[in-house]
N, C-alpha and C positions, 0 to 999 in steps of 0.2 A: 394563560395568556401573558402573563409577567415574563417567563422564559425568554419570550418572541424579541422581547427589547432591546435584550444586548446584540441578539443574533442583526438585526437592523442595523444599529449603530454601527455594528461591524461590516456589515454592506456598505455602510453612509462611508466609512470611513477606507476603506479601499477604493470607493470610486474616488474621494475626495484624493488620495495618495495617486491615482493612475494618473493626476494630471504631471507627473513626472517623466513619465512616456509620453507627453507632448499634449494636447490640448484633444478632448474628444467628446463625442457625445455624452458620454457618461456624466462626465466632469462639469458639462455645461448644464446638465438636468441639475446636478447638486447642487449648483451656485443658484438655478431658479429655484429650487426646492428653499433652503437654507433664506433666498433675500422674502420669497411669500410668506414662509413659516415667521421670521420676525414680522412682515409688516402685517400678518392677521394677529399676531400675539400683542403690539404695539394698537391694533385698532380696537379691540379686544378690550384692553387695559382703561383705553381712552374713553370709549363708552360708558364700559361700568362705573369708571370712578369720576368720570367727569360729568358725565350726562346724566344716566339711571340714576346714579345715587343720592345727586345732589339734587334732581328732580323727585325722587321718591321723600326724602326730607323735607322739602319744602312742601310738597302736597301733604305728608303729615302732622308738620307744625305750622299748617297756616301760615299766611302774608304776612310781613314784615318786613322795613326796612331792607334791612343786608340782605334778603332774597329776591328784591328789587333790582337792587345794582347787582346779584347775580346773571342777571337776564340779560345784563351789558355781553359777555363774553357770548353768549349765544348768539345774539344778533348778529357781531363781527364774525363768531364764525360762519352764519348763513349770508350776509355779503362776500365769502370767498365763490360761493357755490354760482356766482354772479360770472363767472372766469370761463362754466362749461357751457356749450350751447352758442347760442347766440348772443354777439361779442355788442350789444345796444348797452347794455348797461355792466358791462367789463370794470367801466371804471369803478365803479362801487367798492371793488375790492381793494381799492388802493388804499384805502385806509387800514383796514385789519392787516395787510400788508408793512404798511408803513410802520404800525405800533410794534409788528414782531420783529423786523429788520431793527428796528430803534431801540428796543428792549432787548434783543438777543446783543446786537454793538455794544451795550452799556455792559451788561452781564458781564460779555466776556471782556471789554476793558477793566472792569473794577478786579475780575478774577487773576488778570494779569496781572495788575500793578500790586493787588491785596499778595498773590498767593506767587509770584513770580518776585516782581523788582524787588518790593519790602524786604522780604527775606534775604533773599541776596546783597543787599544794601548792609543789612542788618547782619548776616554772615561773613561778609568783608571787613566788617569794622573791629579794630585793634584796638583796644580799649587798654589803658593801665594794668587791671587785672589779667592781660592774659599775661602779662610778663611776670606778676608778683603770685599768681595764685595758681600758676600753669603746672600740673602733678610730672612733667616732663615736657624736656627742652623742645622734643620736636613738633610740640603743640604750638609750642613760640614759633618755630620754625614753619613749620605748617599755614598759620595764621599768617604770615610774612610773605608769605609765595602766593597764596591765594591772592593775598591784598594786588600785590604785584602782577599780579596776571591778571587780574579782573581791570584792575588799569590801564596795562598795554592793551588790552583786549578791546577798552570801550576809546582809547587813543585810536586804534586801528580804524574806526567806522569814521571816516571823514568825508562824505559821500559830494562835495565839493572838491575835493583834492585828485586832481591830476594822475592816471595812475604810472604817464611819465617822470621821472622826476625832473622840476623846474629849473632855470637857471636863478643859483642865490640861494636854493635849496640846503637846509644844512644835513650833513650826511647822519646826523643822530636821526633826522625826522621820518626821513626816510628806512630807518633799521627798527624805529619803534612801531614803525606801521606793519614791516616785515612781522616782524617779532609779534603782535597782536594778531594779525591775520594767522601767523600758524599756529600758535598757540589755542583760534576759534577752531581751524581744521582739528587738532588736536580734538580738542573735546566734542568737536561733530563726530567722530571719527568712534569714538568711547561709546558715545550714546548709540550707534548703529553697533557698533560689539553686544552693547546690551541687548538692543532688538534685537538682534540675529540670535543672540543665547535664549531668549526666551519663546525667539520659533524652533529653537533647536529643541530645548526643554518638551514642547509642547508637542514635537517630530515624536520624542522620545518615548514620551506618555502615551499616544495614540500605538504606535508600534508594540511597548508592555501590553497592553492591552487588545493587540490581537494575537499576539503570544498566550496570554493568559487565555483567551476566549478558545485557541485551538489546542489548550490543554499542552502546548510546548514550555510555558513558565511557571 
């Protein structure tokens, strides 16, 4: 039965490649195949570890506090279930709603400012040391250019500013605004080379691999 697996994947995977001969039945089965298979594997997941288990522990270690306020999350989730059917008491859901829209926003602002801005802040900055302890010049160098770019860069975003240039305008203001905007192109530009190399990567892997399966690699 183990045999059958690869031989599969290697069907999954041809149909998933045919969508380069343009869009087909086949290709459209894969994508329903691939989005059902995550969302019973994600429903799956959510059950056991959220529901079953945490109800099977409570019913083994008896009441107590913090399995009280466990019973919070349940309730919010069965006010969602208020959304199917008949829409009289819809609004119920707006709460559980609201706490996840509110909590997911905070999340992902802290993750920004923690795991995005800080750092960058923090890797921009030209400290003494890097001139007196720098093992080569072009770390000095390096650290000089970043700083400079990340300047013009955050120069460039003046989202008040005219993108005619004004009369009285000085012609510096306008070449540093140039100079950040393509400098952001720039690095847009690099990051999409990344993504592209890593669907190429991932092009590559798949193709080994039906090489290998027909006994050609």
């Amino acid at each position: 039965m183990d045999a059958i697996w690869p031989w599969i994947a290697f069907g999954l995977t041809l149909i998933v490649l045919s969508r380069a001969f343009g869009d087909n039945p086949l290709f459209r089965f894969s994508q329903y195949f691939f989005v059902g298979l995550g969302l019973g594997y994600t429903v799956t997941v959510l059950l056991t570890n959220v529901l079953v288990e945490p109800a099977r522990g409570m019913v083994e270690a008896g009441p107590s506090i913090g399995q009280t306020i466990w019973l919070i999350p349940i309730v919010l989730s069965v006010l969602l279930f208020t959304r199917l059917g008949s829409q009289q008491f819809s609004w119920l859901a707006n709460f559980p709603l609201a706490i996840l829209f509110g909590v997911g926003a905070a999340v992902a602002l802290m993750g920004t400012i923690a795991g995005t801005v800080l750092p960058q802040i923090s890797d921009s900055l030209v400290s003494i040391n890097t001139f007196t302890n720098a093992p080569d010049l072009s770390v000095v160098i390096g650290k000089i250019v970043l700083v400079i770019g990340v300047v013009l860069v955050l120069l460039s975003f003046s989202f008040t500013r005219s993108k005619q240039p004004t009369e009285g305008e000085q012609p510096a203001a306008s070449g540093i605004h140039s100079i950040g905007h393509w400098l952001l192109v720039i690095s847009l530009g690099v990051a999409f080379g990344g993504a592209l190399l890593t669907y190429q990567t991932a092009l590559i892997d798949r193709v080994q691999f039906i090489t290998r399966q027909l006994g050609l690699g």
